[in-house]
N, C-alpha and C positions, 0 to 999 in steps of 0.2 A: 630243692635239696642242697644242701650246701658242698660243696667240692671238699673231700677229704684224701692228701697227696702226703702229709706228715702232719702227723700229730705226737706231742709229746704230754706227757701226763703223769700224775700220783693213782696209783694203785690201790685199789679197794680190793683186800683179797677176801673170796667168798668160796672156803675150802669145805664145799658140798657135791655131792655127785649128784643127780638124778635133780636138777632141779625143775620139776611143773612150770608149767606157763601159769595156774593157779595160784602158786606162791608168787610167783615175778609178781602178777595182776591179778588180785582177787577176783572173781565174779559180779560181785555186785558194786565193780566201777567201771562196767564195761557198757553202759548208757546212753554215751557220749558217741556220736561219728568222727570229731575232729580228730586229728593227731596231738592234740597239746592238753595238756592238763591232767594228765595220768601220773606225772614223775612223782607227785606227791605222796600216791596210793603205791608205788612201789616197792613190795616184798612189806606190805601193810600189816600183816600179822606178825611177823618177824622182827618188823621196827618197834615191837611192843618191848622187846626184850631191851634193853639198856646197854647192854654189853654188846648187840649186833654192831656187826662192821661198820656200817653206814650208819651210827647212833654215835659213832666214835670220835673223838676231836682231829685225832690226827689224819681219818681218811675223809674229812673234810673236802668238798671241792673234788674227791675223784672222780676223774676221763676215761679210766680202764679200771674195767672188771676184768680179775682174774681168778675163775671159778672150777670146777671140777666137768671131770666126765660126763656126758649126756645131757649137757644145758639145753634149756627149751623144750622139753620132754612134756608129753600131754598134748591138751587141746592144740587145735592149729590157732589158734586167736592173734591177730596183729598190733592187738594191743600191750602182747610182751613187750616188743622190740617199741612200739612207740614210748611205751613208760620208761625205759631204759634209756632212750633217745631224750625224751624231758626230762628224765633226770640231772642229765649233765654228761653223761657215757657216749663217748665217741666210738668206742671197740671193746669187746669181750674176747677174753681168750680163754679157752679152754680145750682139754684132749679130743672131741666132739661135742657134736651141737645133733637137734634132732632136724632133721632137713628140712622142713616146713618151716620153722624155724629161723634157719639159716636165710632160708631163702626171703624169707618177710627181712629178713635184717638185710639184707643186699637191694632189697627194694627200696630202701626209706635212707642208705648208704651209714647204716649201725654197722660196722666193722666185726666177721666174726672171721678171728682168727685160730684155727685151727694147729696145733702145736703137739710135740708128746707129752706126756703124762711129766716124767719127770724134771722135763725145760719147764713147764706150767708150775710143780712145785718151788719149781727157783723163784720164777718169776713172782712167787705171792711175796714172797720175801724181799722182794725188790719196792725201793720207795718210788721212785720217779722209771717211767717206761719210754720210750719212742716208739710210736711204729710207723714204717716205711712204706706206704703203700706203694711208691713208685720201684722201690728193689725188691719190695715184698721181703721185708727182715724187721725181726722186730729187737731194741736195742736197749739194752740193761747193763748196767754194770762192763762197760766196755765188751760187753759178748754180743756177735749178731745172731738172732736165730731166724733163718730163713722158712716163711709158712711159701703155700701154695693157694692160689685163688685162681678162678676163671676168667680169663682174660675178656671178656663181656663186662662181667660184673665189675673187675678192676679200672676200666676205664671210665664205666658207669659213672662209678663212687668217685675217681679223681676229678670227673667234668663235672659234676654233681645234678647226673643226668636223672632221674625215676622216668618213669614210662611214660608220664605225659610229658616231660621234656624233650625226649626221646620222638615223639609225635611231632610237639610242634619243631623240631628241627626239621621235618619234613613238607613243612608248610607252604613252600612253592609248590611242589611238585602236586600235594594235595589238592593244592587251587587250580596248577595247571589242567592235573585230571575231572576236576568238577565245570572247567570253561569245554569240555570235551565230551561231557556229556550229554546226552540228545534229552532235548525237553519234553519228550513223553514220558522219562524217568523221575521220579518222585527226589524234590529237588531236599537240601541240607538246609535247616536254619528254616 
C-alpha cells in the first residue's frame, strides 16, 4: 500500500447524493480478483455522458473526488474503492460514506474524508485541495477544515500499512512462536 501523509490535488467535483457502489463499478467488471484494472470501467455508464465530470478537460488528472452525501451506498463490493484507487484518486470527500464502504477504503489506504455538507459544497468549487492526514485538515483556499479518523486507520494509511503488512511486521515473533511449537502439532508451510 503506498504511505499516504499529504497529498495535494485537483478536484473532480461529483455533486450526487446517494451514490451506489454499482454506479462507481458496474457489475459486469467485477471478474477480475486483482486490485488494478478497474479505473477504466469507473462510473462506466456515466462516462457515456460527454459532459460527466471526469469526461471533462479541465478535471483531467484529479486525486480528489469531492462528492455528495451517502457515497458508497449499496452492495458491500471492494471493487468500489479499488476502481477509484486506479483511477488516480487518493481521497474522497464527502458529508458521509456508507460504512462497508469506508471501511474497504481504509483498508487498501483510499482516503475517505468525512466533512459537513456545506464545507464539502465549498470544497467542489475549489480547484487544487491538500489533505493532511498527519493534522487531519483538509486545505483549500487558505482555509483549514479539520475531519476526524480513527487513529488505527490513520496510522495504517500514513505507514502504508494493509493487513498483510501489518502481519508481516509481526514476523519475528511469528517464527519465534512456530520454533515453540511441539511437533506433534500440524506444522505451517
Amino acid at each position: 500500500m503506498t504511505p499516504f501523509v499529504r497529498h495535494s490535488g485537483r478536484v473532480a467535483p461529483l455533486d450526487k447524493a446517494d451514490v451506489d457502489t454499482d454506479q462507481i463499478i458496474p457489475k459486469q467488471f467485477l471478474k477480475r480478483i486483482e486490485r488494478t484494472g478497474f479505473g477504466e470501467f469507473l462510473f462506466f455508464d456515466w462516462r457515456k455522458d460527454p459532459n460527466f465530470v471526469l469526461n471533462r478537460p479541465e478535471y483531467e488528472g484529479a486525486s480528489i473526488l469531492v462528492t455528495g452525501p451517502n457515497f458508497g451506498c449499496g452492495s458491500s463490493r471492494e471493487h468500489a474503492p479499488w476502481a477509484l484507487q486506479d483511477y488516480g484518486f487518493r481521497a474522497v470527500i464527502a458529508p458521509s460514506f456508507s460504512d462497508i464502504f469506508q471501511a474497504n477504503c481504509l483498508k487498501i489506504g483510499l482516503l475517505p474524508v468525512q466533512l459537513p455538507e456545506a464545507t464539502v459544497r465549498e470544497l467542489m468549487g475549489a480547484g487544487d485541495v491538500t489533505v493532511d492526514l498527519d493534522r487531519q485538515v483538509v486545505s483549500a483556499d487558505g482555509v483549514d477544515h479539520r475531519f476526524e479518523i480513527d487513529e488505527f486507520s490513520r496510522i495504517n494509511i500514513m505507514e502504508g500499512l494493509d493487513e498483510i503488512g501489518l502481519t508481516v511486521r509481526q514476523e519475528s515473533a511469528i517464527a519465534a512462536f512456530e520454533e515453540k511449537r511441539p511437533d506433534w502439532m500440524p506444522a505451517l508451510g
